[in-house]
BALUM-920485 format. One record per atom (N, C-alpha, C): y, x, z negated; residue in three letters; atom name. Coordinates in Angstrom, 1 decimal, padded with zeros to 4 digits, always signed. Layout:
N
FIFI    north     east       up   type   atom
FIFI        Y        X        Z    Ala     CA
...
//
This chain:
170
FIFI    north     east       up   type   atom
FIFI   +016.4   -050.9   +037.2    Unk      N
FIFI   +016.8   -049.8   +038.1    Unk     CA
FIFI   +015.6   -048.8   +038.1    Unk      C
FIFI   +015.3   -048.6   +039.2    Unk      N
FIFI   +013.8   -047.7   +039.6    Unk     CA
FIFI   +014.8   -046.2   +039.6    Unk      C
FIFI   +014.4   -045.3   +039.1    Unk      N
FIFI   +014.3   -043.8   +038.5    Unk     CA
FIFI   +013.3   -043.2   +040.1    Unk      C
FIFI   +013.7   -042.4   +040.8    Unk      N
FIFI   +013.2   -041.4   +041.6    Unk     CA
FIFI   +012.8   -040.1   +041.3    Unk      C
FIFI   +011.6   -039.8   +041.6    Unk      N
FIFI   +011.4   -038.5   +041.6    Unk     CA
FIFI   +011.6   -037.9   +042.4    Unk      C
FIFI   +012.3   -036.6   +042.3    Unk      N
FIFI   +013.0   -035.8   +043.7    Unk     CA
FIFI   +011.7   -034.7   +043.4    Unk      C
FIFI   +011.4   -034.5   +044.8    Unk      N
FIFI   +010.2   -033.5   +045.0    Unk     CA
FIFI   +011.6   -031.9   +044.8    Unk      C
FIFI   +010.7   -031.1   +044.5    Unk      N
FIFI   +011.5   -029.8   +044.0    Unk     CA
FIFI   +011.3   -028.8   +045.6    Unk      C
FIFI   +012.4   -028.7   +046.2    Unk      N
FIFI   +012.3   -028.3   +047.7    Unk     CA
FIFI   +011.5   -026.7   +047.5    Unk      C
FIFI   +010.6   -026.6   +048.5    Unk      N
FIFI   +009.9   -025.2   +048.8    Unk     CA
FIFI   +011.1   -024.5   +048.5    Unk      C
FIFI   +010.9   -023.0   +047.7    Unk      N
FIFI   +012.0   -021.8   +047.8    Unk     CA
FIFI   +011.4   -021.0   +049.1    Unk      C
FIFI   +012.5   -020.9   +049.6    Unk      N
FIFI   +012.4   -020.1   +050.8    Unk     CA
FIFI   +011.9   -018.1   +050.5    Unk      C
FIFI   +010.8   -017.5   +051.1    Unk      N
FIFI   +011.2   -016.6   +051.0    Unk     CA
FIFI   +011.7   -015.4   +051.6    Unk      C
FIFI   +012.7   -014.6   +050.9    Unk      N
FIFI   +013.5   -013.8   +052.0    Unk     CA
FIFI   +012.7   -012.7   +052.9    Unk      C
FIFI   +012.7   -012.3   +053.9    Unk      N
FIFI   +012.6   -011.4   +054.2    Unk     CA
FIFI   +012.7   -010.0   +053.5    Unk      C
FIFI   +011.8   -009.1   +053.5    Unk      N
FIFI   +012.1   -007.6   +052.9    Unk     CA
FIFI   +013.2   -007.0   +053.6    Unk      C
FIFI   +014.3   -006.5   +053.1    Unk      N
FIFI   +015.3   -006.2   +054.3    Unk     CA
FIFI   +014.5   -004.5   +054.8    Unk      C
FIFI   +013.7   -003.6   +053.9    Unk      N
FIFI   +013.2   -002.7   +054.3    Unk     CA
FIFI   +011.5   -002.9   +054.5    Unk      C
FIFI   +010.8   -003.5   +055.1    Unk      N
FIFI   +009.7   -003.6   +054.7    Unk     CA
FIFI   +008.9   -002.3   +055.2    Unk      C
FIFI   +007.8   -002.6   +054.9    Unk      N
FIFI   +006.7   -001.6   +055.0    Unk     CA
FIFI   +006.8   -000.9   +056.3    Unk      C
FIFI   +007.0   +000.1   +056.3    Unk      N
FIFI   +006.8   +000.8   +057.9    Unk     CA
FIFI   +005.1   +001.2   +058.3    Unk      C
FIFI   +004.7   +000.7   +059.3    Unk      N
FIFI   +003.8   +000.8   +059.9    Unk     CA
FIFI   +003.7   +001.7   +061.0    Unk      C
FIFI   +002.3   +002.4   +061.4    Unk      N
FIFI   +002.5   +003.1   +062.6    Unk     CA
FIFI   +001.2   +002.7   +063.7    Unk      C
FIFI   +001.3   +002.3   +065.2    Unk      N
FIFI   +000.3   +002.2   +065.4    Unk     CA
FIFI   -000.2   +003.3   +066.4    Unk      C
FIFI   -001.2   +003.1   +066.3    Unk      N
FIFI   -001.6   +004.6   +067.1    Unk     CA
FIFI   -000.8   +004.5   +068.7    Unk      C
FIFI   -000.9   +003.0   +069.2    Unk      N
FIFI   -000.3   +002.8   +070.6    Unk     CA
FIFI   +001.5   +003.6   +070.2    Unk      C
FIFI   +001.4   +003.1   +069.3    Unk      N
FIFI   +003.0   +003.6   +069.5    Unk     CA
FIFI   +003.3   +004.4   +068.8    Unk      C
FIFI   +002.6   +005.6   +068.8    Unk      N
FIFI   +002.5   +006.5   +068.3    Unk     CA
FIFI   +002.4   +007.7   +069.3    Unk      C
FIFI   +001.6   +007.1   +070.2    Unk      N
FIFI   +001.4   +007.3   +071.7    Unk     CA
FIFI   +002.9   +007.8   +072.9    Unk      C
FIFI   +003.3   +006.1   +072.5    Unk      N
FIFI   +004.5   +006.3   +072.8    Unk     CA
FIFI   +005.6   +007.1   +072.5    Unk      C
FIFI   +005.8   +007.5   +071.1    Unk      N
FIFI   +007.0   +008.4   +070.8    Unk     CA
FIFI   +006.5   +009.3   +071.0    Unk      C
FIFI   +005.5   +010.0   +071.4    Unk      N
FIFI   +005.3   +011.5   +071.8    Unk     CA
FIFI   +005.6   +011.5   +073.4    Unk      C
FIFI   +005.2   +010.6   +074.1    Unk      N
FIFI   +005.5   +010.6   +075.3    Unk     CA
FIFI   +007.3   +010.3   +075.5    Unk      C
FIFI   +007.9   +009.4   +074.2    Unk      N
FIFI   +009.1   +009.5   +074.6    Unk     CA
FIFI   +010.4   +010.9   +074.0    Unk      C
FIFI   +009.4   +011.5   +073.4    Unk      N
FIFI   +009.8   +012.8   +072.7    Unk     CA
FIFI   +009.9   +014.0   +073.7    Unk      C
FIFI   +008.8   +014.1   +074.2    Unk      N
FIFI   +008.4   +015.1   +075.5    Unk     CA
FIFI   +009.6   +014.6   +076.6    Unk      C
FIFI   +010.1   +013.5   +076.9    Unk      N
FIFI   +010.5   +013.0   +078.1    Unk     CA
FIFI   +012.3   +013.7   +077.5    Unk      C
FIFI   +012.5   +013.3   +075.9    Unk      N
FIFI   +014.1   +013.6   +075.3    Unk     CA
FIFI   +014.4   +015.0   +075.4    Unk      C
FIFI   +013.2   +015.9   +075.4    Unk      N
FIFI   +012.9   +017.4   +075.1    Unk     CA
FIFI   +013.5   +017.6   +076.3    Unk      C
FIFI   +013.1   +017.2   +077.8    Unk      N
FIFI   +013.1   +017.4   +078.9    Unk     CA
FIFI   +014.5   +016.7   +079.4    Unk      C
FIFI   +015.4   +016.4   +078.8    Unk      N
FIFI   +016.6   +015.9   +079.0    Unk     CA
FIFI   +016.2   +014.6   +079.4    Unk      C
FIFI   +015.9   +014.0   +080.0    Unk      N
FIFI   +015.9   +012.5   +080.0    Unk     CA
FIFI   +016.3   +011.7   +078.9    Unk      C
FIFI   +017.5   +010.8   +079.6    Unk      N
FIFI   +018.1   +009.7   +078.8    Unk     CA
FIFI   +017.6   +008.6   +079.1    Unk      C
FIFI   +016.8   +008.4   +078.1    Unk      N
FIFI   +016.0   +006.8   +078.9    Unk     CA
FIFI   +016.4   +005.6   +078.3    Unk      C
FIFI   +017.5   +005.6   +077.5    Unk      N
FIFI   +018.4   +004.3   +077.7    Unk     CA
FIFI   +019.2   +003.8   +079.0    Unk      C
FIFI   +020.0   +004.9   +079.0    Unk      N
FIFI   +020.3   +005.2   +080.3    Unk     CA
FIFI   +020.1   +005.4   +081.3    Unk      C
FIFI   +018.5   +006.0   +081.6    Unk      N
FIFI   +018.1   +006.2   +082.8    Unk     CA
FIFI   +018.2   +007.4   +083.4    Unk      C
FIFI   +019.0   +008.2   +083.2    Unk      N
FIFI   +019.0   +009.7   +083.9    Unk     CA
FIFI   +018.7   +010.7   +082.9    Unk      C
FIFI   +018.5   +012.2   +083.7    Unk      N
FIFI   +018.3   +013.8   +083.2    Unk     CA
FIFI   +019.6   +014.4   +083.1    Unk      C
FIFI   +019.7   +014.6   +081.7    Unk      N
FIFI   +020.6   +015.8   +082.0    Unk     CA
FIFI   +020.0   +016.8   +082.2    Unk      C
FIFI   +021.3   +018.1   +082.6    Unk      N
FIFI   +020.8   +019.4   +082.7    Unk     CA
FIFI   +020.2   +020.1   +081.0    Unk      C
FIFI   +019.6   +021.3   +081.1    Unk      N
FIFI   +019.2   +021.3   +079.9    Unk     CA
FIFI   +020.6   +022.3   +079.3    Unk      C
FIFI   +020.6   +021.5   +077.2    Unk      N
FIFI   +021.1   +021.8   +076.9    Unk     CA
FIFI   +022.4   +021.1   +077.3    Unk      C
FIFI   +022.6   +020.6   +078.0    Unk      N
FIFI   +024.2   +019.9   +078.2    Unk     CA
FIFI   +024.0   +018.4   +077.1    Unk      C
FIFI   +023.1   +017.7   +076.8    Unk      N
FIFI   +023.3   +016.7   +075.8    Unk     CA
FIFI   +023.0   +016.9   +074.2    Unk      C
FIFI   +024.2   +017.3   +073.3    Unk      N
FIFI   +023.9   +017.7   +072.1    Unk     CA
FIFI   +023.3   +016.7   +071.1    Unk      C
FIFI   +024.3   +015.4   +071.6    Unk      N
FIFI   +023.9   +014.6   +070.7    Unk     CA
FIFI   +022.8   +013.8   +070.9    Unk      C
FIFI   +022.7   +013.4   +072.2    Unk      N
FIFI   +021.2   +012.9   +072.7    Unk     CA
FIFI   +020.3   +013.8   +071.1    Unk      C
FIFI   +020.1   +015.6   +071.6    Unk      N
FIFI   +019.5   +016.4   +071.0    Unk     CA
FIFI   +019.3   +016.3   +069.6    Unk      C
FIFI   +020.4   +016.0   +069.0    Unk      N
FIFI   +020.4   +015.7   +067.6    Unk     CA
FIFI   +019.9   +014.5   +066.7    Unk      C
FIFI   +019.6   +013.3   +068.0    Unk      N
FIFI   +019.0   +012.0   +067.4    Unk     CA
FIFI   +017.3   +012.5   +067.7    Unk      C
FIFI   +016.8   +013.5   +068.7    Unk      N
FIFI   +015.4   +013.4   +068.8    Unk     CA
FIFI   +014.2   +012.9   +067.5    Unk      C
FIFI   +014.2   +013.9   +066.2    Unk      N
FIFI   +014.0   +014.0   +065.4    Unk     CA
FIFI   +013.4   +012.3   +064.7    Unk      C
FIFI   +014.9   +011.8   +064.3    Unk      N
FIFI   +014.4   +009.7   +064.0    Unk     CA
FIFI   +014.2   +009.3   +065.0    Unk      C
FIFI   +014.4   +009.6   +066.1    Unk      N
FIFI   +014.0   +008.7   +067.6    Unk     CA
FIFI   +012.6   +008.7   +067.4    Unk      C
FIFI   +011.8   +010.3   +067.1    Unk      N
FIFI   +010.6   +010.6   +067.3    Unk     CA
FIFI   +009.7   +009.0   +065.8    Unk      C
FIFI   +010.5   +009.3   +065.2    Unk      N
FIFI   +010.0   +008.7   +064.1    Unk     CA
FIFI   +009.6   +007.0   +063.8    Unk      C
FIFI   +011.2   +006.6   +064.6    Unk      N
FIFI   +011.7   +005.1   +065.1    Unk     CA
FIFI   +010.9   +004.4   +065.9    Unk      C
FIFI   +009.8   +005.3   +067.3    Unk      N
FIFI   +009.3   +004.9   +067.9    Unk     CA
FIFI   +008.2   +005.0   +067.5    Unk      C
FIFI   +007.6   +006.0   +066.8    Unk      N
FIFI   +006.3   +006.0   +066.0    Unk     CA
FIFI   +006.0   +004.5   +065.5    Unk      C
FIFI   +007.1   +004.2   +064.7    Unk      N
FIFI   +006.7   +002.9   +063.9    Unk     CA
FIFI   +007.2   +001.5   +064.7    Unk      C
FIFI   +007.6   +001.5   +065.9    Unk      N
FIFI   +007.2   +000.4   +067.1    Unk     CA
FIFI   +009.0   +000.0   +067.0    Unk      C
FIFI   +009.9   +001.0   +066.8    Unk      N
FIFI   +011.0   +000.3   +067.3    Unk     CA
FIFI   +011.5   +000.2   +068.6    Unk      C
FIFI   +010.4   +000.6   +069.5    Unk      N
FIFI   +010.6   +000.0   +071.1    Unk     CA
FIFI   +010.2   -001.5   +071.1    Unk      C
FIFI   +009.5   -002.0   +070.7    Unk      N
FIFI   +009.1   -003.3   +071.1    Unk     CA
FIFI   +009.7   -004.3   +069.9    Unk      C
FIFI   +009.7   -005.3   +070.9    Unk      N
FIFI   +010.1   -006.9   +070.2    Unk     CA
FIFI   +009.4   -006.9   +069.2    Unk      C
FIFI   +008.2   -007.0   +069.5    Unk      N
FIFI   +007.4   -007.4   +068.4    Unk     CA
FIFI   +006.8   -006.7   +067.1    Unk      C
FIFI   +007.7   -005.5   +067.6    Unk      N
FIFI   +007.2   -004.5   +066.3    Unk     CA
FIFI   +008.3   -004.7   +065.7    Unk      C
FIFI   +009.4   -004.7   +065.9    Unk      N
FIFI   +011.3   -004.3   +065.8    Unk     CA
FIFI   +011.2   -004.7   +063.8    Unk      C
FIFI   +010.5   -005.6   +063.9    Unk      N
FIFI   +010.8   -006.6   +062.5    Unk     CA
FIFI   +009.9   -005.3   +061.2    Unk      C
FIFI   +008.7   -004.8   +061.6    Unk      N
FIFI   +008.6   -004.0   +061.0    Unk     CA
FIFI   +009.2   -002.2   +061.5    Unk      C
FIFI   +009.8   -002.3   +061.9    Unk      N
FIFI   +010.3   -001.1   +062.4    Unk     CA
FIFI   +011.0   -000.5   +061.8    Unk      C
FIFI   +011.0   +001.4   +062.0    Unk      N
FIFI   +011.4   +002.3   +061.1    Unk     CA
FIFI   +013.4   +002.0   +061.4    Unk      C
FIFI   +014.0   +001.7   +060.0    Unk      N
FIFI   +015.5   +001.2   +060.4    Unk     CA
FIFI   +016.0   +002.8   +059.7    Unk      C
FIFI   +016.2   +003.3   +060.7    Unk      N
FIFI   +016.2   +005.3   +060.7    Unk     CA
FIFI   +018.1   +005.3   +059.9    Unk      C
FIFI   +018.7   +003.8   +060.5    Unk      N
FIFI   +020.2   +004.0   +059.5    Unk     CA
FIFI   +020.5   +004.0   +058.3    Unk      C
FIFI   +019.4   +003.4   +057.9    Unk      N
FIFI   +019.8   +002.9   +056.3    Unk     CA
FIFI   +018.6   +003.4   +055.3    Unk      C
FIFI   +018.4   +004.6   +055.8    Unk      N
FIFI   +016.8   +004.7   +054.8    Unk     CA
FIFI   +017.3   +006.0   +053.7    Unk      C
FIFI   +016.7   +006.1   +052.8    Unk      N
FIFI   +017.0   +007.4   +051.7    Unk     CA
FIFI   +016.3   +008.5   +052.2    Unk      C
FIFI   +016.8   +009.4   +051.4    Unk      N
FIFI   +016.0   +010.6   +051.7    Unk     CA
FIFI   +014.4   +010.1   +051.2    Unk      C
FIFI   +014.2   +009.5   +050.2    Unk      N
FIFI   +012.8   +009.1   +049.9    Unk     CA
FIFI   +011.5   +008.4   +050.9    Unk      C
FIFI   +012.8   +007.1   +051.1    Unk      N
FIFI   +012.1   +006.4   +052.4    Unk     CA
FIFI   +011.6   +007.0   +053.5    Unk      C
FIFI   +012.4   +008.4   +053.7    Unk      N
FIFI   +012.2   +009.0   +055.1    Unk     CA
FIFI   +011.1   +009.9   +054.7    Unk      C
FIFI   +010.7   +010.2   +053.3    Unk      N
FIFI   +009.8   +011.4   +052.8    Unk     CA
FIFI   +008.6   +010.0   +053.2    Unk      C
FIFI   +008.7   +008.9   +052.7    Unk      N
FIFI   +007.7   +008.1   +052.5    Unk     CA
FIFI   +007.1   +007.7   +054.2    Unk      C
FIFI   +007.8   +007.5   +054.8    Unk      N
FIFI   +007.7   +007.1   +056.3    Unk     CA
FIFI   +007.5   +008.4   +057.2    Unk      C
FIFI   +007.7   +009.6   +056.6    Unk      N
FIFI   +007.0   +010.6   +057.7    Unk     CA
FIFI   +005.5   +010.8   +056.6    Unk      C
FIFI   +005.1   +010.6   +055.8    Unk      N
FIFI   +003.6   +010.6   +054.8    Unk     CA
FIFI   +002.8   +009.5   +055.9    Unk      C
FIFI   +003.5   +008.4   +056.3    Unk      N
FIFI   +002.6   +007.4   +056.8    Unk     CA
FIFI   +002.5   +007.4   +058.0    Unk      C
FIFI   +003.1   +007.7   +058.5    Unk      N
FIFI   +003.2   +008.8   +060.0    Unk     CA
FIFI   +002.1   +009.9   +059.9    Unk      C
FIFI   +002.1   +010.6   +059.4    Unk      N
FIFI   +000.7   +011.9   +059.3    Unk     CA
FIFI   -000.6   +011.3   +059.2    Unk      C
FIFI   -000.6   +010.2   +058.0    Unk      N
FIFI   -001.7   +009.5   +057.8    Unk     CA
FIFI   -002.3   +008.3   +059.0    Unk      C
FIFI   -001.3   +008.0   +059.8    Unk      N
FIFI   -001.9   +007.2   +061.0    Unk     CA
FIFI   -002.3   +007.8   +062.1    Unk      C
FIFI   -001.7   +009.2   +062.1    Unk      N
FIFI   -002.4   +009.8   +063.3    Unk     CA
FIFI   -003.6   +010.4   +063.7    Unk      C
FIFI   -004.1   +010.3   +064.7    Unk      N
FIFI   -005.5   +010.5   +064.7    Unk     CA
FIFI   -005.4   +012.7   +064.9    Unk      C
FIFI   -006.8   +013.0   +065.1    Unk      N
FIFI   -006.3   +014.0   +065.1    Unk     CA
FIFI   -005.2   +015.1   +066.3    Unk      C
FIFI   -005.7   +014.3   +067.2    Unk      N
FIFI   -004.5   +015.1   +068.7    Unk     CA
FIFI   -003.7   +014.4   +068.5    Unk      C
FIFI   -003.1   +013.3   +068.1    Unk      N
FIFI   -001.8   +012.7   +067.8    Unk     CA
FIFI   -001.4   +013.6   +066.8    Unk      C
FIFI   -002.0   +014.2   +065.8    Unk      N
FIFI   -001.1   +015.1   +064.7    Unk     CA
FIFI   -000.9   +016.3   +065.1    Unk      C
FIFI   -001.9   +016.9   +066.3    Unk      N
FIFI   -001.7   +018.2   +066.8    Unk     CA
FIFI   -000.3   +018.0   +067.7    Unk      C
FIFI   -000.2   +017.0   +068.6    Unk      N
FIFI   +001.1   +016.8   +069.7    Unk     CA
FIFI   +002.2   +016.7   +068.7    Unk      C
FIFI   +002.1   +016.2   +067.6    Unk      N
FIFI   +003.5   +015.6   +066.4    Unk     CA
FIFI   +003.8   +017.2   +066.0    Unk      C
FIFI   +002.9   +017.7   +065.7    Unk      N
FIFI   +003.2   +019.4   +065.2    Unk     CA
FIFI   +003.7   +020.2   +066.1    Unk      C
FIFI   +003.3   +020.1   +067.6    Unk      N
FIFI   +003.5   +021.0   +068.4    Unk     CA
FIFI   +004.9   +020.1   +069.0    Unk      C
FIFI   +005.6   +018.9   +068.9    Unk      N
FIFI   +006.8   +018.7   +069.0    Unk     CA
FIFI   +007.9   +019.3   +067.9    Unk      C
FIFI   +007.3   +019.3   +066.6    Unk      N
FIFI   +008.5   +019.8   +065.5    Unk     CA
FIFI   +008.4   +020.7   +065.9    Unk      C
FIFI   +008.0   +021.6   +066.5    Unk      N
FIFI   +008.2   +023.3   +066.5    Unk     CA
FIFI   +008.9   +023.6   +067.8    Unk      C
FIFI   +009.1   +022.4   +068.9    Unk      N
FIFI   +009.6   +022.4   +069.8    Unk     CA
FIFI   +011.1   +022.3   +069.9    Unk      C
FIFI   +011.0   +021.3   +068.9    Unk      N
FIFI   +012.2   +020.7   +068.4    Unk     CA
FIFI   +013.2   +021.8   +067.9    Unk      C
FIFI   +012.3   +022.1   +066.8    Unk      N
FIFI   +013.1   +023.6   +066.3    Unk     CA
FIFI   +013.6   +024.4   +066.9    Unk      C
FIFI   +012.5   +025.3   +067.8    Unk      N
FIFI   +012.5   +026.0   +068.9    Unk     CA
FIFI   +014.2   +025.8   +070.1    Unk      C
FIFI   +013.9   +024.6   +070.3    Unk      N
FIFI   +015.1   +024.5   +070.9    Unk     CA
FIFI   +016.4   +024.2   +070.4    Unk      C
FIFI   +016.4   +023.7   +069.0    Unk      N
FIFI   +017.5   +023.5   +068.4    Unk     CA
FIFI   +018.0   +025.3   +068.1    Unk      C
FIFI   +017.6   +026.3   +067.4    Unk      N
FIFI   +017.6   +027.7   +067.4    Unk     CA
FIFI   +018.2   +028.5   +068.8    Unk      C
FIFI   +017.4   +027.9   +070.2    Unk      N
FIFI   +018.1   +028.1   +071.2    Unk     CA
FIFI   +019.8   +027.5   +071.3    Unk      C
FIFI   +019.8   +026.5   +070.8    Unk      N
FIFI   +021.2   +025.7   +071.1    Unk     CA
FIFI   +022.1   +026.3   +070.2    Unk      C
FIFI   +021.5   +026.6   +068.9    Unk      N
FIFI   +022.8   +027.2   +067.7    Unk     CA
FIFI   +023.3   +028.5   +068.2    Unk      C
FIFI   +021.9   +029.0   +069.1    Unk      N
FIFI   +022.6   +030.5   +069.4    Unk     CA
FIFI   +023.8   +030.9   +070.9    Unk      C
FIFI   +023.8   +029.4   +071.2    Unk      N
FIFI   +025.0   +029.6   +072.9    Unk     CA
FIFI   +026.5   +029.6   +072.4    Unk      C
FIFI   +026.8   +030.2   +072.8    Unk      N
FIFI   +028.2   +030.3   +072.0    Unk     CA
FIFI   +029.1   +029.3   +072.5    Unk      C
FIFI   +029.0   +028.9   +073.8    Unk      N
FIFI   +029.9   +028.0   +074.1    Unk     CA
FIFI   +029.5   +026.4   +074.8    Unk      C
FIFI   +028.4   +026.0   +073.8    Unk      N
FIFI   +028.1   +024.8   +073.9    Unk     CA
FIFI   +028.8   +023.2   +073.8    Unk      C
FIFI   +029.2   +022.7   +074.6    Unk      N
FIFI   +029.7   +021.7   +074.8    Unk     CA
FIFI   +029.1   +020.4   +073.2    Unk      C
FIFI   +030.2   +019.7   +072.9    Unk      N
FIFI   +030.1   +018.5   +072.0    Unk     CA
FIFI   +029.3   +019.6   +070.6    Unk      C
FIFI   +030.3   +020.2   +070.1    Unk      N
FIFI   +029.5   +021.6   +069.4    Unk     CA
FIFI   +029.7   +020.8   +067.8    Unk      C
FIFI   +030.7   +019.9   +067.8    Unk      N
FIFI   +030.2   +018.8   +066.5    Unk     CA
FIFI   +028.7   +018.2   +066.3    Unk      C
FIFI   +027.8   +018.6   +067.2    Unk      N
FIFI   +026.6   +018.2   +066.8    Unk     CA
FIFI   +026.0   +019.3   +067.1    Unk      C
FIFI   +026.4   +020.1   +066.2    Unk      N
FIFI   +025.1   +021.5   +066.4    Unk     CA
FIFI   +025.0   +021.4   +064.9    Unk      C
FIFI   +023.8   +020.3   +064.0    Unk      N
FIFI   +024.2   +020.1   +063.2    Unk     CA
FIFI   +023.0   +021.2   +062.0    Unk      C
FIFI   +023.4   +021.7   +060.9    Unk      N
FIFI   +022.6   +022.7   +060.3    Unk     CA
FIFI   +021.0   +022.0   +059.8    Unk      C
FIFI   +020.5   +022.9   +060.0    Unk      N
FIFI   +018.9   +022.5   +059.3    Unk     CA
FIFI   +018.8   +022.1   +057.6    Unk      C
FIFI   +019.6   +021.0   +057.4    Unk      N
FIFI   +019.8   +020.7   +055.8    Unk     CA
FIFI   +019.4   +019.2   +055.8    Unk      C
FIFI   +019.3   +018.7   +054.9    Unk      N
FIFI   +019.0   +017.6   +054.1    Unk     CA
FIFI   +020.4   +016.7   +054.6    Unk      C
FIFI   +021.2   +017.2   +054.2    Unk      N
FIFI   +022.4   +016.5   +054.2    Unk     CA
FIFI   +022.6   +015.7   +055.6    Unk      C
FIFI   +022.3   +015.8   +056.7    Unk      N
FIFI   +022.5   +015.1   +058.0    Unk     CA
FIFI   +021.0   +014.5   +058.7    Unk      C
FIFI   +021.6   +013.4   +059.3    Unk      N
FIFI   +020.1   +013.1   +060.1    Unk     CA
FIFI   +019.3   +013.8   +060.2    Unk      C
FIFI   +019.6   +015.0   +061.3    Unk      N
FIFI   +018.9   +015.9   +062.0    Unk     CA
FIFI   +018.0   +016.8   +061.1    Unk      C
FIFI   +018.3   +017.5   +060.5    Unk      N
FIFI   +017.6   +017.7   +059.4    Unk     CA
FIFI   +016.9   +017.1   +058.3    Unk      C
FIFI   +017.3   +016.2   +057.8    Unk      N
FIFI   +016.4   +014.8   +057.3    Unk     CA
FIFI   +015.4   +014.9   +057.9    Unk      C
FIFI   +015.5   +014.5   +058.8    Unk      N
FIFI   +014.7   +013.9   +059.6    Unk     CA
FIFI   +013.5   +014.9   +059.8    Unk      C
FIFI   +013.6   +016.1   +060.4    Unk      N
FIFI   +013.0   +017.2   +061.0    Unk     CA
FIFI   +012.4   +018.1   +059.8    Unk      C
FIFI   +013.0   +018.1   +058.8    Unk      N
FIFI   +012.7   +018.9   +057.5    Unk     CA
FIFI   +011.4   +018.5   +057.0    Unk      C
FIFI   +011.9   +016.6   +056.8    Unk      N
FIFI   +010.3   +015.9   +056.3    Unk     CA
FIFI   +009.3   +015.5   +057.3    Unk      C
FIFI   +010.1   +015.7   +058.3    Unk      N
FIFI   +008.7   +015.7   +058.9    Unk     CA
FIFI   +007.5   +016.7   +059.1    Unk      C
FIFI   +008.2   +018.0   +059.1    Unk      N
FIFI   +007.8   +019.2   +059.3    Unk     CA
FIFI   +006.9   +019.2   +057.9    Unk      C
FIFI   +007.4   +018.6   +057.0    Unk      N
FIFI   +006.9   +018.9   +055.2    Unk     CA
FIFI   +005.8   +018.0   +055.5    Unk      C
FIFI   +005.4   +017.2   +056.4    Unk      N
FIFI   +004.3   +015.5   +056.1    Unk     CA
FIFI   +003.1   +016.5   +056.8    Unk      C
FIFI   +003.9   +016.9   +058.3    Unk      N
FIFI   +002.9   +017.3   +059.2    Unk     CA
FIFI   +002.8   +019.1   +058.7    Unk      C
FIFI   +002.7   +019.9   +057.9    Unk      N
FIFI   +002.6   +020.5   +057.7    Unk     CA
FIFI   +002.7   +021.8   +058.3    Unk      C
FIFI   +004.0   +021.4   +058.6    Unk      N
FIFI   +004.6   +022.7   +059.6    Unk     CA
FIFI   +005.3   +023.6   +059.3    Unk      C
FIFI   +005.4   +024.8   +059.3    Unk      N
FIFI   +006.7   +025.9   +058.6    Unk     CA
FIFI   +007.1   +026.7   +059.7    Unk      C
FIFI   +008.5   +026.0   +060.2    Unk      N
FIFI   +010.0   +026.3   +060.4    Unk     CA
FIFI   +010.1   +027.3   +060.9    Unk      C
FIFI   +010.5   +027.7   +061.7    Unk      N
FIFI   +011.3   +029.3   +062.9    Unk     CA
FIFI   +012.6   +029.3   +061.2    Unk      C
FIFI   +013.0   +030.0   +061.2    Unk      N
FIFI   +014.0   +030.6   +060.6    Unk     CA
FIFI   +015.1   +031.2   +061.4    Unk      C
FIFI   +016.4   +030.6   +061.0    Unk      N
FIFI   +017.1   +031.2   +062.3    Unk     CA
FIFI   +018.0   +032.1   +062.5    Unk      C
FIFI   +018.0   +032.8   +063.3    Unk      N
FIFI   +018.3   +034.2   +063.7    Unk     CA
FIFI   +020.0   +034.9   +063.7    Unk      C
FIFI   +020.0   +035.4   +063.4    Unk      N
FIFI   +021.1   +036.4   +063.4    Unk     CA
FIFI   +021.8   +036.1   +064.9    Unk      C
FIFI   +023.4   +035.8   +065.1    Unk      N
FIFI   +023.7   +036.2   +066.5    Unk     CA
FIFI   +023.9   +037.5   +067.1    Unk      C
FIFI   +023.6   +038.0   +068.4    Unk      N
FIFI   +023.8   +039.2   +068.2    Unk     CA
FIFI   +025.9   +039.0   +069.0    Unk      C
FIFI   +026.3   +040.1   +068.6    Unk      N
FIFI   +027.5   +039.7   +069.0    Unk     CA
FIFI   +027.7   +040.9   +070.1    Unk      C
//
């Protein structure tokens, strides 16, 4: 009786379920232009403007949107390394707005600055209307929620310091 040698099958290997976030300057390009466009009410999933201030929550995703498309989650071909803004730690998000600052050139880091302060800017305008529609997303400048996450470390990567926000007057 002849004995076979069974070849030992290649191990497959897995995908990183978080891999390395990358930024390319093109799409880097992009999320400022699609930042500027979210600022200006445009829903460009959807295709239309709102009026300003009428979409909260649009308003409240800007922040990882800005971040998401930095690292090429518009395109197919980026998607696989792209920033996955649902499932990341506070760490990952400290580590992915670091590599974010360090890919931009220098007017991409001036436009990224002069969006957080925009950002802020308008979120400060929106806490102060008293009777703002979908008012569950007027969410506080903390750690604890996307919005803040998001906008806190970024502000910390790009070296930005924060409007402080204001007293209402009653």
């Amino acid at each position: 009786m002849e004995t076979q040698t069974v070849e030992p099958r290649p191990t497959q290997i897995e995908p990183d379920p978080k891999p390395e976030v990358r930024f390319l300057s093109e799409d880097i390009n992009i999320a400022i232009n699609m930042t500027l466009a979210d600022l200006d009410g445009y829903n460009h999933p959807v295709g239309f403007k709102f009026k300003k201030y009428e979409d909260q929550k649009g308003f409240s995703f800007i922040p990882l949107v800005l971040i998401a498309f930095a690292a090429g989650k518009h395109s197919d071909e980026t998607r696989a390394r792209s920033y996955q803004y649902d499932s990341r730690s506070e760490e990952e998000v400290r580590k992915a707005c670091q590599i974010f600052r360090q890919s931009c050139s220098e007017s991409q880091r001036q436009a990224v600055v002069s969006l957080i302060k925009l950002i802020r800017k308008e979120d400060l305008e929106r806490k102060a209307m008293r009777n703002l529609r979908m008012s569950q997303y007027k969410k506080p400048l903390s750690k604890k929620n996307w919005f803040g996450l998001n906008l806190l470390l970024l502000a910390k990567a790009f070296e930005v310091k924060l409007a402080r926000s204001r007293k209402r007057i009653r």
